[in-house]
MARTI-853562 format. One record per residue: residue number from 1; x, y, z of N, C-alpha, C in turn. Coordinates in pm, whole numbers, plus 50000, padded with zeros to 5 digits. Atoms other than C-alpha are relative to their C-alpha. Layout:
BEGIN
@num:NUM, n.X:X, n.Y:Y, n.Z:Z, ca.X:X, ca.Y:Y, ca.Z:Z, c.X:X, c.Y:Y, c.Z:Z;
...
***
This chain:
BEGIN
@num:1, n.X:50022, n.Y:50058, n.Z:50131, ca.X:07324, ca.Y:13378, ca.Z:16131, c.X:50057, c.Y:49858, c.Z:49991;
@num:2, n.X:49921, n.Y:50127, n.Z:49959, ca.X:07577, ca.Y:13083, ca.Z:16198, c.X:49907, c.Y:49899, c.Z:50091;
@num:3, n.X:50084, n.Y:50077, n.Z:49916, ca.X:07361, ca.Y:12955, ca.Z:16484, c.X:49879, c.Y:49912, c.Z:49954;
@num:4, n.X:50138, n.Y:50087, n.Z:50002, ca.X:07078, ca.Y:12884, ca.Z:16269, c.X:50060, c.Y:49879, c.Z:49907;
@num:5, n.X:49929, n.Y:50074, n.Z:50067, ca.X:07303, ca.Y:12707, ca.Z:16028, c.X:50052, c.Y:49875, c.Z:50068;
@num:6, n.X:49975, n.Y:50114, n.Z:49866, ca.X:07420, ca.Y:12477, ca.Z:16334, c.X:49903, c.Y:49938, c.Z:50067;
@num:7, n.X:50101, n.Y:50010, n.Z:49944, ca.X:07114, ca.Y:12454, ca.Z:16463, c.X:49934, c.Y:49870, c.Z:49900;
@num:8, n.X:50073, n.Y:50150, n.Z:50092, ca.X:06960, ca.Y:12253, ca.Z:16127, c.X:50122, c.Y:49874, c.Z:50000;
@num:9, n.X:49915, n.Y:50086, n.Z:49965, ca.X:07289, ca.Y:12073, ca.Z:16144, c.X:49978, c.Y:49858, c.Z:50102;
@num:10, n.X:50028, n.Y:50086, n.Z:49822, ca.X:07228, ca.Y:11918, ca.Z:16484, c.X:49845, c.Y:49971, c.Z:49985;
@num:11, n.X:50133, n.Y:50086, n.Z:49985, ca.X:06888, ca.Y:11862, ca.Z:16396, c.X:49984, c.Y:49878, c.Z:49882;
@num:12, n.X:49968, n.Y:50092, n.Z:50115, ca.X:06929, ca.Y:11678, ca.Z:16081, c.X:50093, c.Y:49865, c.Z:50059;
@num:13, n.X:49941, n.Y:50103, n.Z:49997, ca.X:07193, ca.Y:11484, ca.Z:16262, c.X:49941, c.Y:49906, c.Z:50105;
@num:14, n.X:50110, n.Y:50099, n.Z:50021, ca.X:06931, ca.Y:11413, ca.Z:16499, c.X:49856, c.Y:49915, c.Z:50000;
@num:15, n.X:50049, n.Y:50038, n.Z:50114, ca.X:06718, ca.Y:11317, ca.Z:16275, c.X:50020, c.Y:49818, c.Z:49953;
@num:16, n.X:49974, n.Y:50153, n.Z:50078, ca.X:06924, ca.Y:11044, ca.Z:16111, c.X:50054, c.Y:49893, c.Z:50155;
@num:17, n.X:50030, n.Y:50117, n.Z:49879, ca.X:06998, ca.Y:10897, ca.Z:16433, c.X:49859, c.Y:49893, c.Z:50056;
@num:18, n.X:50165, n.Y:50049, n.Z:49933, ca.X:06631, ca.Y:10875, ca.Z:16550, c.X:49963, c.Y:49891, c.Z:49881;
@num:19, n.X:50058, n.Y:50065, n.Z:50126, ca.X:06555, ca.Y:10725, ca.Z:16221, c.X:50133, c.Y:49816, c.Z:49980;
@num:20, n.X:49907, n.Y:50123, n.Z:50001, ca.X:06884, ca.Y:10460, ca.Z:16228, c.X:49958, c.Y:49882, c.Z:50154;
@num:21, n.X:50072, n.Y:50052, n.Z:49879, ca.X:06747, ca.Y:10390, ca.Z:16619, c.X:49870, c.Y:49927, c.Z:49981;
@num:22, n.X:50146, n.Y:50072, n.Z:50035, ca.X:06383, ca.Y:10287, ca.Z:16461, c.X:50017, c.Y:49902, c.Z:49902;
@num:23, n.X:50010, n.Y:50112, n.Z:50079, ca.X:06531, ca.Y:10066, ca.Z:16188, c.X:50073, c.Y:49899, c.Z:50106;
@num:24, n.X:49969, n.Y:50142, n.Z:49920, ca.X:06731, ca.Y:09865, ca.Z:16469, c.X:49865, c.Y:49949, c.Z:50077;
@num:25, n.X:50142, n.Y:50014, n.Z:49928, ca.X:06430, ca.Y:09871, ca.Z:16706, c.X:49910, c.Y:49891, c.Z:49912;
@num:26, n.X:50113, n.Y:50045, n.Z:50131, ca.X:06197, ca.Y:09720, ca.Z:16364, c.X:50135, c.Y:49871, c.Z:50007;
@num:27, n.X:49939, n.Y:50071, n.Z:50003, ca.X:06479, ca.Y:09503, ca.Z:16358, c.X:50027, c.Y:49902, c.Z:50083;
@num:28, n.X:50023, n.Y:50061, n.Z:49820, ca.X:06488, ca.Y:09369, ca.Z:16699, c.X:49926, c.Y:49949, c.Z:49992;
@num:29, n.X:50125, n.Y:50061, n.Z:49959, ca.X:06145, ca.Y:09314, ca.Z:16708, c.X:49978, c.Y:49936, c.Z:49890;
@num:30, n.X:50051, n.Y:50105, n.Z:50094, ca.X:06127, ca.Y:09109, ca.Z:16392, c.X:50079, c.Y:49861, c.Z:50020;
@num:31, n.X:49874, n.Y:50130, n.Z:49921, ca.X:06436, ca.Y:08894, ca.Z:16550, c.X:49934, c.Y:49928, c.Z:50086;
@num:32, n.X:50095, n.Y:50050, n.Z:49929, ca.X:06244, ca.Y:08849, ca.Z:16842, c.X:49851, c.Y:49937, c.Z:49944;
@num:33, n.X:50102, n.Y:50018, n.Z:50053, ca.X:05949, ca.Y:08758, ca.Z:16674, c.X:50026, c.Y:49858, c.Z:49974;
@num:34, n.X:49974, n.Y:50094, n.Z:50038, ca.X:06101, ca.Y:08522, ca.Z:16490, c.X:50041, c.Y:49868, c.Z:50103;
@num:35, n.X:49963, n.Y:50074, n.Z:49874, ca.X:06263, ca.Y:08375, ca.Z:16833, c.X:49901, c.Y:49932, c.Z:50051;
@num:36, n.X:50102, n.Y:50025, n.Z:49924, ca.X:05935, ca.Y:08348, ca.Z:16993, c.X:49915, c.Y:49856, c.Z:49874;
@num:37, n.X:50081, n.Y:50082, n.Z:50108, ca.X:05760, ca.Y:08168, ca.Z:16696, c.X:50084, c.Y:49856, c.Z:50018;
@num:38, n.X:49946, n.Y:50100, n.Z:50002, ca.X:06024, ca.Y:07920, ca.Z:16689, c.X:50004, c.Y:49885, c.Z:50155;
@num:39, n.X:50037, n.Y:50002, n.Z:49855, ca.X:05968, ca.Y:07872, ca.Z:17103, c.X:49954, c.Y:49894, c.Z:49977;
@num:40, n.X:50141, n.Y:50044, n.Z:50035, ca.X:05629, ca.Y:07800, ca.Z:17009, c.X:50014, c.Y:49857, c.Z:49957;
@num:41, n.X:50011, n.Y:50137, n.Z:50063, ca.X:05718, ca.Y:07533, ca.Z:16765, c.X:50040, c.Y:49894, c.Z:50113;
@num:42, n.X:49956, n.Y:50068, n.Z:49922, ca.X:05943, ca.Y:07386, ca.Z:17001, c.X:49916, c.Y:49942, c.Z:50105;
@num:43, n.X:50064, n.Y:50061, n.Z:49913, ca.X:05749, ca.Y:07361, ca.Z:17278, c.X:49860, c.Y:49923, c.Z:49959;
@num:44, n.X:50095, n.Y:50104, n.Z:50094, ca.X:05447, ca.Y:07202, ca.Z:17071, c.X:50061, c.Y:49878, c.Z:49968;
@num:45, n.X:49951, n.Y:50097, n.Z:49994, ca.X:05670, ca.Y:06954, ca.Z:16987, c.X:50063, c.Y:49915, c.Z:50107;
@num:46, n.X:49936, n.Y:50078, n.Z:49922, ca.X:05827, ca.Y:06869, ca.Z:17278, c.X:49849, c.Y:49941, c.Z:50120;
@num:47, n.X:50171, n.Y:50083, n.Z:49885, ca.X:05408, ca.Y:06809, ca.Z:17469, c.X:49942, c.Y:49895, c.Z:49937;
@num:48, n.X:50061, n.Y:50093, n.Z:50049, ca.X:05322, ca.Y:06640, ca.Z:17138, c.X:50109, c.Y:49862, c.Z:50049;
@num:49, n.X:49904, n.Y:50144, n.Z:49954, ca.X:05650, ca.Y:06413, ca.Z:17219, c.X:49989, c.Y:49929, c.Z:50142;
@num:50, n.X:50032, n.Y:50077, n.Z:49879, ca.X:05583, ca.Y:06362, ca.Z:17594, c.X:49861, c.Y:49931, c.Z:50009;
@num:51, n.X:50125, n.Y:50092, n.Z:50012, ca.X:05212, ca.Y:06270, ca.Z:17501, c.X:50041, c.Y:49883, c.Z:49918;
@num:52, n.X:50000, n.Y:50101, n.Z:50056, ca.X:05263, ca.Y:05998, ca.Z:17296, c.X:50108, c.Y:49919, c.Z:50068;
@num:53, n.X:49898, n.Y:50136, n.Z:49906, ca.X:05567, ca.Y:05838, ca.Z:17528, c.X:49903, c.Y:49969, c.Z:50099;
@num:54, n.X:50039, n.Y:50055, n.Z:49900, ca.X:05320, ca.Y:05861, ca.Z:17787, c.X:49896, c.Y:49875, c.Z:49956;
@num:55, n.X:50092, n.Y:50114, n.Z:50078, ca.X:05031, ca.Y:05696, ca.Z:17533, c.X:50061, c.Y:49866, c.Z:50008;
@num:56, n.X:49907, n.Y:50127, n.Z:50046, ca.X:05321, ca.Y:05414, ca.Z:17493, c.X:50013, c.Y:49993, c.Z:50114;
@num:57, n.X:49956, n.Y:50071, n.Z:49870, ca.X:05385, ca.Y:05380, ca.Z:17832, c.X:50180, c.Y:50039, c.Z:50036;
@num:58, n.X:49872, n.Y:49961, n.Z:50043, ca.X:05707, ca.Y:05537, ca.Z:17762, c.X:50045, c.Y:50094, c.Z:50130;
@num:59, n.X:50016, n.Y:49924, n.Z:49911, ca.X:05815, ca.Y:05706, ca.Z:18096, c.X:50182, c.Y:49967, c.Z:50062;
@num:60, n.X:49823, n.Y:49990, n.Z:49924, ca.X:06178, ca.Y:05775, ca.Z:18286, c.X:50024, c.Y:49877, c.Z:50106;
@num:61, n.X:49994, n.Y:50052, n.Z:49870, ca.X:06111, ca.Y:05547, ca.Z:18566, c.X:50002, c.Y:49820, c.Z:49891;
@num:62, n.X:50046, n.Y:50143, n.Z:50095, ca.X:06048, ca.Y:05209, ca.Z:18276, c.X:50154, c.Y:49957, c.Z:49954;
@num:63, n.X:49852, n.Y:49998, n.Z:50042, ca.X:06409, ca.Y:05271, ca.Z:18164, c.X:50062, c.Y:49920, c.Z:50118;
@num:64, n.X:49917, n.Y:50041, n.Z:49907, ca.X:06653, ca.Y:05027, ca.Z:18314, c.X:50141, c.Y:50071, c.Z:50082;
@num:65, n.X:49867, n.Y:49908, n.Z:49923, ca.X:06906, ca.Y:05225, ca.Z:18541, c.X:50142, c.Y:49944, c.Z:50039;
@num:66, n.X:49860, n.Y:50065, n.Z:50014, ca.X:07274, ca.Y:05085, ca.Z:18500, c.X:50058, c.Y:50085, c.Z:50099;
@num:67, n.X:49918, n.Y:49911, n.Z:49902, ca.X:07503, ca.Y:05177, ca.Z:18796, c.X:50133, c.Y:50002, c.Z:49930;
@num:68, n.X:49820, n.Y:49991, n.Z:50032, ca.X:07896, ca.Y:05257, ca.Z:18772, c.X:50072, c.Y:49882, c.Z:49950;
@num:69, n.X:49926, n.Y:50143, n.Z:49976, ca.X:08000, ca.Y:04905, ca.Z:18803, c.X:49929, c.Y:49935, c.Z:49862;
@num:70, n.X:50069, n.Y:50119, n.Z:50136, ca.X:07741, ca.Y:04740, ca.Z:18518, c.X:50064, c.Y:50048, c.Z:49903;
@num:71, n.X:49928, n.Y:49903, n.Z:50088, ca.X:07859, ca.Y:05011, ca.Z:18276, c.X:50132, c.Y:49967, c.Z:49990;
@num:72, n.X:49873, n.Y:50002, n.Z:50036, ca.X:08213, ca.Y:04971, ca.Z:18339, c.X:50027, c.Y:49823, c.Z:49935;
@num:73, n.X:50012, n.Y:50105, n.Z:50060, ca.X:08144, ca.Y:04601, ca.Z:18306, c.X:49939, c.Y:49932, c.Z:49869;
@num:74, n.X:50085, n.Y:50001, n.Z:50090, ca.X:07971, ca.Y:04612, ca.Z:18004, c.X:49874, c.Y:49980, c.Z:49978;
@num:75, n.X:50127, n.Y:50024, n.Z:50010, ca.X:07692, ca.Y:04529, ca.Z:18071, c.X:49881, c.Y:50126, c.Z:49959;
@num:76, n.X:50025, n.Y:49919, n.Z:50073, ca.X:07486, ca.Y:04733, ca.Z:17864, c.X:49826, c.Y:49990, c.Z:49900;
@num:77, n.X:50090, n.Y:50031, n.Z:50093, ca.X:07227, ca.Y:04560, ca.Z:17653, c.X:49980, c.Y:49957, c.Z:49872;
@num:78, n.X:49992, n.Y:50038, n.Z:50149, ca.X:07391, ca.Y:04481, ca.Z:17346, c.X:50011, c.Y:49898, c.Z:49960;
@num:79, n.X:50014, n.Y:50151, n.Z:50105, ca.X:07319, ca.Y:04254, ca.Z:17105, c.X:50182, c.Y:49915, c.Z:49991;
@num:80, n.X:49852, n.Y:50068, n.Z:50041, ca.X:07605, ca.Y:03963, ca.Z:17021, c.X:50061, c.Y:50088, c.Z:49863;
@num:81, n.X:49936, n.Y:49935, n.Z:50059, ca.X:07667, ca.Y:04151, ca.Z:16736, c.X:49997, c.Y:50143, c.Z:50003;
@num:82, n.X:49980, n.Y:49871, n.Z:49944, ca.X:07662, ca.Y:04493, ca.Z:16868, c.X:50151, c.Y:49958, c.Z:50111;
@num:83, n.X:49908, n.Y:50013, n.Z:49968, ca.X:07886, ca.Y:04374, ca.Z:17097, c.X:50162, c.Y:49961, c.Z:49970;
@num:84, n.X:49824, n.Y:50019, n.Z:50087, ca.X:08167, ca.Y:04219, ca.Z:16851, c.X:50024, c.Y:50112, c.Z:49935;
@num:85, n.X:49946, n.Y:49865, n.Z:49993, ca.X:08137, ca.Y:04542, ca.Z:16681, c.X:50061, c.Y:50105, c.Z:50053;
@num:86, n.X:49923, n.Y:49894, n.Z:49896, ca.X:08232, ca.Y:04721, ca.Z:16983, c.X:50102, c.Y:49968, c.Z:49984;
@num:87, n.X:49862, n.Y:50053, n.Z:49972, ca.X:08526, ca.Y:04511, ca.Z:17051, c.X:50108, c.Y:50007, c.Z:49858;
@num:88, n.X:49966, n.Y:49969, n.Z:50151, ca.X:08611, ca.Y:04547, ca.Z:16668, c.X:50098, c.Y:50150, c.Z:50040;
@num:89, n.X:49957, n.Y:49889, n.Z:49999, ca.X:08628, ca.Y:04894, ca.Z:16713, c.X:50106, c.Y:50026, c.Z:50097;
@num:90, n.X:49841, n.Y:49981, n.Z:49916, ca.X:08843, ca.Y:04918, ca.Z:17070, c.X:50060, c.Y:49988, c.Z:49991;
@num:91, n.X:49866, n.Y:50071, n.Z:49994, ca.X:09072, ca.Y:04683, ca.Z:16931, c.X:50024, c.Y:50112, c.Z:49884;
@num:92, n.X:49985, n.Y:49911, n.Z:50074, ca.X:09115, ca.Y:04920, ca.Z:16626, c.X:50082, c.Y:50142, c.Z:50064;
@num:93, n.X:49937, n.Y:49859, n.Z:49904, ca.X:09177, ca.Y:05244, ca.Z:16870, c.X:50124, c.Y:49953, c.Z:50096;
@num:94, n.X:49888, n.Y:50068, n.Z:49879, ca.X:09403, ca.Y:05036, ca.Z:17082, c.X:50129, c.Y:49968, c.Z:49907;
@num:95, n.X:49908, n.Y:49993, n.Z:50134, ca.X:09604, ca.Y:04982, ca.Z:16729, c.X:50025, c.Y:49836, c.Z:49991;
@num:96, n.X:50000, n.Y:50155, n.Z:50023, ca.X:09574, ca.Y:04590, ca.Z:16765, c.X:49857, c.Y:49931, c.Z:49914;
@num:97, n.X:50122, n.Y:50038, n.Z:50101, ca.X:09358, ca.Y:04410, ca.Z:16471, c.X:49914, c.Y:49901, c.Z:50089;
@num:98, n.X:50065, n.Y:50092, n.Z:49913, ca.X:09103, ca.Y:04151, ca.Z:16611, c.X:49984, c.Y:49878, c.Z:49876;
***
């Protein structure tokens, strides 16, 4: 008599498992979903962005390539007043006014 009493027990409990297992599952897959969609966007944007650098002529190899030495020397590209700004600022971090 007990047994059957244990029996719905353990099925009821599961039950609410199977049923807590299908709302993560539904859950998952609407996460993912959402993941993938966003992919999507991404990568749409990032073919529409390499088409139009290429339209422009816009390409990795057009870029001027600064070695160790130009860099440390400043050499850089900046404007005269890009450049007093800089020096503005170092002297600032360095704690001396300019």
């Amino acid at each position: 008599m007990f047994e059957a009493f244990k029996t719905d027990k353990q099925l009821k409990d599961v039950t609410e498992r199977v049923e807590t297992l299908e709302r993560q599952l539904q859950g998952l897959k609407m996460e993912w979903t959402d993941v993938l969609d966003r992919m999507v966007t991404m990568k749409r944007r990032i073919v529409r962005a390499e088409r139009l650098a290429a339209e422009r002529g816009d390409t990795g190899d057009t870029a001027s390539h600064l070695s160790d030495e130009e860099v440390a020397n400043g050499v850089g590209g900046l404007s005269e007043r890009q450049r007093q700004a800089n020096e503005r600022i170092l002297a600032l971090r360095k704690g001396r006014p300019s």
